[in-house]
mmCIF entry with sequence, helices, sheets and N, C-alpha, C, O atoms, coordinates in Angstrom:
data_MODEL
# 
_entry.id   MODEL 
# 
_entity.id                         1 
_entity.type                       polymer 
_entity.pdbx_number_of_molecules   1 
# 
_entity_poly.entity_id                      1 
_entity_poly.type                           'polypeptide(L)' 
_entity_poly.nstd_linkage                   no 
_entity_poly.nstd_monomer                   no 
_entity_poly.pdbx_seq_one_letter_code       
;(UNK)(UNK)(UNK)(UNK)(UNK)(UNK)(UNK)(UNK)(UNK)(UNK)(UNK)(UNK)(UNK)(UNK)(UNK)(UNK)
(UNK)(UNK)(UNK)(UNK)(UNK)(UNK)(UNK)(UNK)(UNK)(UNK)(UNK)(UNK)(UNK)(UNK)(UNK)(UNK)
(UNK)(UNK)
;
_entity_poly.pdbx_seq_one_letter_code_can   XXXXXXXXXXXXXXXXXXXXXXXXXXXXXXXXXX 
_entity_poly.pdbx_strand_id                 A 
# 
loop_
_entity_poly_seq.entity_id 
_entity_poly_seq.num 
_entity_poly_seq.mon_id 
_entity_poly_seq.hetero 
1 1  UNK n 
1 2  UNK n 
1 3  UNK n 
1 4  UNK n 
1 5  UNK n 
1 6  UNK n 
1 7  UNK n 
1 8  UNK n 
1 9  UNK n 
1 10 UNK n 
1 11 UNK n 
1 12 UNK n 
1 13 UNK n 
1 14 UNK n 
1 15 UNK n 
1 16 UNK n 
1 17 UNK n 
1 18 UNK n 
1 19 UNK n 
1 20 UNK n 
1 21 UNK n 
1 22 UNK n 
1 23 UNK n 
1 24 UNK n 
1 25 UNK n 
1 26 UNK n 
1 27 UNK n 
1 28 UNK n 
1 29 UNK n 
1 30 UNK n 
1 31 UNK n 
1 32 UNK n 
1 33 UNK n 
1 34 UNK n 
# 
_struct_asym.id          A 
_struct_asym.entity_id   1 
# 
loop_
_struct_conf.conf_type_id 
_struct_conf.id 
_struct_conf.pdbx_PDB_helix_id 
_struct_conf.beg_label_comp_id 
_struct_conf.beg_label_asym_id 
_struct_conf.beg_label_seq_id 
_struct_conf.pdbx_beg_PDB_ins_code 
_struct_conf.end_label_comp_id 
_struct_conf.end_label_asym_id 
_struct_conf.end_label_seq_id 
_struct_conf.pdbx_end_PDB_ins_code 
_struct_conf.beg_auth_comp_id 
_struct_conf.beg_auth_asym_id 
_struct_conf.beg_auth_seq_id 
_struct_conf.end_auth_comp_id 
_struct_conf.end_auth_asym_id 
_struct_conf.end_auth_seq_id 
_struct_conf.pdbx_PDB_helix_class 
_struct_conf.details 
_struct_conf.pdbx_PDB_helix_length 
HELX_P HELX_P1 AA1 UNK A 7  ? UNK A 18 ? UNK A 7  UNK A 18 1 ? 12 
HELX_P HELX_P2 AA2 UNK A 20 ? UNK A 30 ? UNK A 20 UNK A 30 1 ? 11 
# 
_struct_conf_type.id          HELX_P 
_struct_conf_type.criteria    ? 
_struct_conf_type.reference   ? 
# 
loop_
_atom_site.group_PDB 
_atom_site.id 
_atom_site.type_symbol 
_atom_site.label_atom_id 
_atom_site.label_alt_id 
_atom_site.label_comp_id 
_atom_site.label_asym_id 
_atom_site.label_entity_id 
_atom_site.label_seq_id 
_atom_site.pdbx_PDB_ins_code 
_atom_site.Cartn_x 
_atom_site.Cartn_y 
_atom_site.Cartn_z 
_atom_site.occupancy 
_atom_site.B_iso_or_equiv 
_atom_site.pdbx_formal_charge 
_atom_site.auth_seq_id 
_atom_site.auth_comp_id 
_atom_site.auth_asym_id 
_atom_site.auth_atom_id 
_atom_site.pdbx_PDB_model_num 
ATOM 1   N N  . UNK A 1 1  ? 89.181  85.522 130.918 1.00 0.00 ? 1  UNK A N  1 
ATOM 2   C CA . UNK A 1 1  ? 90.015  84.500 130.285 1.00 0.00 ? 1  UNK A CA 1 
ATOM 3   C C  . UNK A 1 1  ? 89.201  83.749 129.227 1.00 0.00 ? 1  UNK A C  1 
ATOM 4   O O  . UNK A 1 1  ? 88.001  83.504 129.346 1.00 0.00 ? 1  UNK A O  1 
ATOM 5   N N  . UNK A 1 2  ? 90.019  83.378 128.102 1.00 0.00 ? 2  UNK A N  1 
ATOM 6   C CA . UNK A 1 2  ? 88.995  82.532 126.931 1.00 0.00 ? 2  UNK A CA 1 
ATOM 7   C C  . UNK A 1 2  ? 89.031  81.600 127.158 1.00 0.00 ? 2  UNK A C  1 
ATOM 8   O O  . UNK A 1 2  ? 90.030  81.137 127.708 1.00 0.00 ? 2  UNK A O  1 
ATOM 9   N N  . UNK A 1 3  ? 87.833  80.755 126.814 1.00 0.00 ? 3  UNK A N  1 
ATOM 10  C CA . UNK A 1 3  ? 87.326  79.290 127.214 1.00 0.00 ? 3  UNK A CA 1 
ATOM 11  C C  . UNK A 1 3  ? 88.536  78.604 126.618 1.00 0.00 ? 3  UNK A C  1 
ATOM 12  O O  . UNK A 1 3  ? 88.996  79.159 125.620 1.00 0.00 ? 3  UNK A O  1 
ATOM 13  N N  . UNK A 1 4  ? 89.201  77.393 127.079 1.00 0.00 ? 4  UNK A N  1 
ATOM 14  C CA . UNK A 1 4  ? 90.263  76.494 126.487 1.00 0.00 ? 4  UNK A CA 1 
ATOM 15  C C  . UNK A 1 4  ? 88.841  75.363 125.754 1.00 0.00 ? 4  UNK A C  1 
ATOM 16  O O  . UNK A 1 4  ? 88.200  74.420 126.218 1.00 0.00 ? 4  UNK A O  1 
ATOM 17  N N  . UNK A 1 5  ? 88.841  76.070 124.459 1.00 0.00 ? 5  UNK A N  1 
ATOM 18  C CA . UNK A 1 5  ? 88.068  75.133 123.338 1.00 0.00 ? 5  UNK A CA 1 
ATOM 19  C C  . UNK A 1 5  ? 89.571  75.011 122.107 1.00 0.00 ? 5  UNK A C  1 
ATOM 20  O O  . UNK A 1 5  ? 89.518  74.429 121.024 1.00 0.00 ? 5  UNK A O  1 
ATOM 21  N N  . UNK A 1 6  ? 90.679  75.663 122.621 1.00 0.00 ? 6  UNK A N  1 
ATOM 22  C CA . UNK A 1 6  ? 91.942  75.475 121.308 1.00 0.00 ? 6  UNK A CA 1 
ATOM 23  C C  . UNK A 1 6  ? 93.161  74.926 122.263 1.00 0.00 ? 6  UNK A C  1 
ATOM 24  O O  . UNK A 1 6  ? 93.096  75.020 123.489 1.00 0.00 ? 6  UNK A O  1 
ATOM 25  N N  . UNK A 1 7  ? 94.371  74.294 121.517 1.00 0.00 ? 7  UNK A N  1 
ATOM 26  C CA . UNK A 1 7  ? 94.825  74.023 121.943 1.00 0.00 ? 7  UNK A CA 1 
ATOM 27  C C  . UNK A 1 7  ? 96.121  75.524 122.570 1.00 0.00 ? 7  UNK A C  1 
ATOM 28  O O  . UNK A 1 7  ? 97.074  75.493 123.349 1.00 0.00 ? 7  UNK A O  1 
ATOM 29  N N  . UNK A 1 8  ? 95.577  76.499 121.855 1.00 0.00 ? 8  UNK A N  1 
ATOM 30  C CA . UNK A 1 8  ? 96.453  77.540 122.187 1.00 0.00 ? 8  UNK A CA 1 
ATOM 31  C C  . UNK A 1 8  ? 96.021  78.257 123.333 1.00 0.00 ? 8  UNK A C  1 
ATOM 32  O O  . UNK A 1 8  ? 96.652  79.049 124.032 1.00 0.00 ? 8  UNK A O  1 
ATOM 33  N N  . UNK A 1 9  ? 94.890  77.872 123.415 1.00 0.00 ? 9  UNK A N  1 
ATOM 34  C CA . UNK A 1 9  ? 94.146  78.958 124.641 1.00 0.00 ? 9  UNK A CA 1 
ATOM 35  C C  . UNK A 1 9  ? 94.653  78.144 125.941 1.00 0.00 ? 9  UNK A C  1 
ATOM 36  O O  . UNK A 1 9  ? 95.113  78.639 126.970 1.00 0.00 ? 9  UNK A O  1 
ATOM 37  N N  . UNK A 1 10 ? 94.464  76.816 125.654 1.00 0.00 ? 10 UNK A N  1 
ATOM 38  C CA . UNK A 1 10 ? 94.928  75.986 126.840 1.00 0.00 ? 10 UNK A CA 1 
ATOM 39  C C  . UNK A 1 10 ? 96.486  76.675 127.645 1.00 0.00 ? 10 UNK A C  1 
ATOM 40  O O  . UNK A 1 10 ? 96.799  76.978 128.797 1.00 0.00 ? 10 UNK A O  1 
ATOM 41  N N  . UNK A 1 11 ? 97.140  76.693 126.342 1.00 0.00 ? 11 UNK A N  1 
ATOM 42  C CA . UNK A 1 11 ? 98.839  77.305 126.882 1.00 0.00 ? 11 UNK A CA 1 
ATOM 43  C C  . UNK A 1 11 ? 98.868  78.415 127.137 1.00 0.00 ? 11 UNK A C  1 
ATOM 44  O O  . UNK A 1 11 ? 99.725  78.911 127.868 1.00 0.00 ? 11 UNK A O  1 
ATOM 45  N N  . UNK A 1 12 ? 97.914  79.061 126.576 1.00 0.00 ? 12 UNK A N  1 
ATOM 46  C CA . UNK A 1 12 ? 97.415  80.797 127.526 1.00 0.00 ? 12 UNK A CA 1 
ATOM 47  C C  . UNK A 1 12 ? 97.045  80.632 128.770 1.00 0.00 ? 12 UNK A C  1 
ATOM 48  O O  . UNK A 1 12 ? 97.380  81.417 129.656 1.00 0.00 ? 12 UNK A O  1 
ATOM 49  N N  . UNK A 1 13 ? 96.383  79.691 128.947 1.00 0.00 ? 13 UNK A N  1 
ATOM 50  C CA . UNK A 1 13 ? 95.252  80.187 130.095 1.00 0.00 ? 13 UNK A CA 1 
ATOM 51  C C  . UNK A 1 13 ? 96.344  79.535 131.364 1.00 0.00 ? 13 UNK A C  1 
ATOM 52  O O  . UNK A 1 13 ? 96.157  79.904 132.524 1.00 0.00 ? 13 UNK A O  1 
ATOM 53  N N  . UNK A 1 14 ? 97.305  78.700 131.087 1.00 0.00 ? 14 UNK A N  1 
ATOM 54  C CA . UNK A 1 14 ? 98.238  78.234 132.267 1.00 0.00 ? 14 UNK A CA 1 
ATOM 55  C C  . UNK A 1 14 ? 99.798  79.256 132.218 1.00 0.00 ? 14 UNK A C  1 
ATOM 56  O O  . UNK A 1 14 ? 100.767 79.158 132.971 1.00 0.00 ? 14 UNK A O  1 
ATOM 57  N N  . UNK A 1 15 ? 99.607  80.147 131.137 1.00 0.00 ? 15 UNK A N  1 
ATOM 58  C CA . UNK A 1 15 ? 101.077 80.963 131.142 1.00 0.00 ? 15 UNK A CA 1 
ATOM 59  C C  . UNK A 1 15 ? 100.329 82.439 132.270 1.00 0.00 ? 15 UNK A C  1 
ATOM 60  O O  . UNK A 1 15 ? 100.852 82.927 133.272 1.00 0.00 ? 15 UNK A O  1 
ATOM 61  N N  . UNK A 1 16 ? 98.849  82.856 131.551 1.00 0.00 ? 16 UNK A N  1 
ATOM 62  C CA . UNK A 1 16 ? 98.013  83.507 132.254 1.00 0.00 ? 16 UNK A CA 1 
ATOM 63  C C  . UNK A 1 16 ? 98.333  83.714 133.732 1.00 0.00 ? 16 UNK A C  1 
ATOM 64  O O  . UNK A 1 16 ? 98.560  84.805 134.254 1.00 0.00 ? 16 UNK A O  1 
ATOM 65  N N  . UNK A 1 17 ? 98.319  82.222 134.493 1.00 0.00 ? 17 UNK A N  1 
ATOM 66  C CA . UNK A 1 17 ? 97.813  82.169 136.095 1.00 0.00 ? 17 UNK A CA 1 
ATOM 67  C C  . UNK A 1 17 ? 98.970  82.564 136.298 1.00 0.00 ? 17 UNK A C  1 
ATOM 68  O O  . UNK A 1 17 ? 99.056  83.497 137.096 1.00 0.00 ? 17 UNK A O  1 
ATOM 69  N N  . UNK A 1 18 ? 100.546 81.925 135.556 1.00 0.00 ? 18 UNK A N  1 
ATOM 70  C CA . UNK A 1 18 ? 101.819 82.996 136.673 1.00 0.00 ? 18 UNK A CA 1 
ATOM 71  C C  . UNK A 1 18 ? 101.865 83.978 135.954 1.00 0.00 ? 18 UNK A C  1 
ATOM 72  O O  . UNK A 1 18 ? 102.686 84.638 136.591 1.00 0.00 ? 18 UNK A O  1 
ATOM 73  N N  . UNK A 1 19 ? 101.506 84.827 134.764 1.00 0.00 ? 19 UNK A N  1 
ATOM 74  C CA . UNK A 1 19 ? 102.089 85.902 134.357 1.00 0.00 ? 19 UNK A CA 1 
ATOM 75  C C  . UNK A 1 19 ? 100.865 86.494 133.215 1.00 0.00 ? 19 UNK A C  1 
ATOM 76  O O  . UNK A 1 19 ? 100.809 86.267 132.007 1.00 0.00 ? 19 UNK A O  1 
ATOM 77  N N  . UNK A 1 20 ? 100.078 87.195 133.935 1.00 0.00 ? 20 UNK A N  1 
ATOM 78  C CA . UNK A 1 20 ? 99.792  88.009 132.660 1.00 0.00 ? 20 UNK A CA 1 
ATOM 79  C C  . UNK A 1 20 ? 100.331 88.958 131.275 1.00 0.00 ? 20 UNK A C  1 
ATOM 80  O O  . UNK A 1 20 ? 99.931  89.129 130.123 1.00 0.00 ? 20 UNK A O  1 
ATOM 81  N N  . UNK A 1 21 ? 101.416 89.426 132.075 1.00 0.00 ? 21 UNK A N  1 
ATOM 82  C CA . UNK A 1 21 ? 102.285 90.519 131.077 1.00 0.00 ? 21 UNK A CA 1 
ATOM 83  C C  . UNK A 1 21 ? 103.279 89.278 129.875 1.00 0.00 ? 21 UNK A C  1 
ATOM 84  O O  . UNK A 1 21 ? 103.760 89.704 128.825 1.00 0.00 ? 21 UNK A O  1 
ATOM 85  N N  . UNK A 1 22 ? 103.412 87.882 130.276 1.00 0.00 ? 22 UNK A N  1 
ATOM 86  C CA . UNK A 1 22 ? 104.174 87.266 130.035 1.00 0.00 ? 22 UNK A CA 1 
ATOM 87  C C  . UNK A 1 22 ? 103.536 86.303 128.789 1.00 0.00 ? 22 UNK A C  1 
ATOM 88  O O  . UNK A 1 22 ? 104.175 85.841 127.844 1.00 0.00 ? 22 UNK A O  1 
ATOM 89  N N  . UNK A 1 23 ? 101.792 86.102 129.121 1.00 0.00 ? 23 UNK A N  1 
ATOM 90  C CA . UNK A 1 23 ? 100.827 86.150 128.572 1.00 0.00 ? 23 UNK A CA 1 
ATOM 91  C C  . UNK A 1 23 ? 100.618 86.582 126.797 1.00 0.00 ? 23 UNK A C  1 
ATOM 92  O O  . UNK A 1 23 ? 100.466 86.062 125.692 1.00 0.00 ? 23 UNK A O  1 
ATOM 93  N N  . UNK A 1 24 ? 100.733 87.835 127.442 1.00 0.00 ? 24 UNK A N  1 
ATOM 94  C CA . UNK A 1 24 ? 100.332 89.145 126.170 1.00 0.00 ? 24 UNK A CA 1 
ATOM 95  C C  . UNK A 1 24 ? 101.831 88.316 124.774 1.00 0.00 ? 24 UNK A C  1 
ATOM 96  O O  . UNK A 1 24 ? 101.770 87.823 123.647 1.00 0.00 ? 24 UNK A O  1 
ATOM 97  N N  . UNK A 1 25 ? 102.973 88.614 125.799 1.00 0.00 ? 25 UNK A N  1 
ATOM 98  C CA . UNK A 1 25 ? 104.515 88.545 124.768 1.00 0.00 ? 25 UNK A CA 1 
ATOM 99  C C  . UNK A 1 25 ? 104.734 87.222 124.343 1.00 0.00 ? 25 UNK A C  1 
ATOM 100 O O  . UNK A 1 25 ? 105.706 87.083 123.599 1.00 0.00 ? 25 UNK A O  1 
ATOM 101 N N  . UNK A 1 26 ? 103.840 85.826 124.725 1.00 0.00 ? 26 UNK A N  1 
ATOM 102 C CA . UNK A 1 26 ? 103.877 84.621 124.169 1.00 0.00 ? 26 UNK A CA 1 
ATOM 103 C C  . UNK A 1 26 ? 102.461 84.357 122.676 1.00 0.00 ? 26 UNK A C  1 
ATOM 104 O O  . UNK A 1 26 ? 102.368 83.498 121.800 1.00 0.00 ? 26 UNK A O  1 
ATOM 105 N N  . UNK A 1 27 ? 101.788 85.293 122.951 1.00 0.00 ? 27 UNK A N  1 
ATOM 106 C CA . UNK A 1 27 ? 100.938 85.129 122.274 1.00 0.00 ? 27 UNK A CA 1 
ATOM 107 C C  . UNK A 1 27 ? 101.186 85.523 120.947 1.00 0.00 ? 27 UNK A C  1 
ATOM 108 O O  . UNK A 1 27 ? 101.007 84.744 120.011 1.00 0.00 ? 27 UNK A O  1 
ATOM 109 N N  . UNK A 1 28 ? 101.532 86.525 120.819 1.00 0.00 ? 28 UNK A N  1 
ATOM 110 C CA . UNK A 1 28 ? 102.121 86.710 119.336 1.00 0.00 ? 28 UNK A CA 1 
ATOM 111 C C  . UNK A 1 28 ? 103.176 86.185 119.410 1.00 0.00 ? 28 UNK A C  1 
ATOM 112 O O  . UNK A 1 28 ? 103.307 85.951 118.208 1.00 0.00 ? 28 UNK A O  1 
ATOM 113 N N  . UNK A 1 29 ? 104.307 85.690 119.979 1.00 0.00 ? 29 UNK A N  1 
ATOM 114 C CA . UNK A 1 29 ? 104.963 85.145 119.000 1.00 0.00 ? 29 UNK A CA 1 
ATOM 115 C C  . UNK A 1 29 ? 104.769 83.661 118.841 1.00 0.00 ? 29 UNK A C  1 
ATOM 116 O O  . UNK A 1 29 ? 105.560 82.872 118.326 1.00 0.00 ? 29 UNK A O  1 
ATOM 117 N N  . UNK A 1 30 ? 103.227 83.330 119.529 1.00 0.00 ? 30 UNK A N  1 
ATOM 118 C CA . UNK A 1 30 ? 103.271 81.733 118.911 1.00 0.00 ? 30 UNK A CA 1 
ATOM 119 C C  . UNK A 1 30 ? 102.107 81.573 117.719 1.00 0.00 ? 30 UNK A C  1 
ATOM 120 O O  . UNK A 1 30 ? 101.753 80.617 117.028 1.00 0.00 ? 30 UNK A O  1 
ATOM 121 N N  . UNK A 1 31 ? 101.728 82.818 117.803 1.00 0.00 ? 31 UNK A N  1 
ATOM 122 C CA . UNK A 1 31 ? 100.444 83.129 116.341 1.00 0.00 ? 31 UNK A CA 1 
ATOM 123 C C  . UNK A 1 31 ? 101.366 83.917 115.328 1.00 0.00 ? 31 UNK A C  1 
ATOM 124 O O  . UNK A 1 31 ? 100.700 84.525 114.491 1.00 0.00 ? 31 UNK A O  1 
ATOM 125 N N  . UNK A 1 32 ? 102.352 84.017 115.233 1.00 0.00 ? 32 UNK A N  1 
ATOM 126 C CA . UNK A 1 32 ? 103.606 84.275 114.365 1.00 0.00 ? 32 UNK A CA 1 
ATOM 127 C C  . UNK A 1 32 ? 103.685 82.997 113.989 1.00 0.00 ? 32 UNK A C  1 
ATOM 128 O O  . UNK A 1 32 ? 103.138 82.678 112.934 1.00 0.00 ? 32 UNK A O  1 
ATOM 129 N N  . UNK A 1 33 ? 104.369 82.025 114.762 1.00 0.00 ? 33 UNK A N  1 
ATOM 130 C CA . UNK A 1 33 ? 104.942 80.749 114.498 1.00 0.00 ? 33 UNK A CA 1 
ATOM 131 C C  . UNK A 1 33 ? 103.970 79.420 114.025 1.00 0.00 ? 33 UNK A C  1 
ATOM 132 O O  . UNK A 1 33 ? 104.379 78.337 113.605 1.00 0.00 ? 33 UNK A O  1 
ATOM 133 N N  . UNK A 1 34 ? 102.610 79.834 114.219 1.00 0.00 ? 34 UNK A N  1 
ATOM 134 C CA . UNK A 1 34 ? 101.828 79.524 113.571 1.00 0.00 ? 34 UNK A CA 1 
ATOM 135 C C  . UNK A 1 34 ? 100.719 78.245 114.709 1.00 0.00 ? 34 UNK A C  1 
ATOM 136 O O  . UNK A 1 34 ? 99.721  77.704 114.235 1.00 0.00 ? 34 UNK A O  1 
# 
């Protein structure tokens, strides 16, 4: 897991603990959305 030094990693790393696969499909579309 990446260190929460961003505020995006933070919302990874807590979508992470219930859902990895759920993980992967939030991540691009919130580095889409900017």
């Amino acid at each position: 897991m990446p260190p929460a030094s961003s505020p995006c990693q933070l919302r990874f790393a807590c979508w992470n603990s219930g859902s990895e696969t759920e993980d992967e499909e939030t991540k691009g579309s919130d580095e889409v959305e900017g």
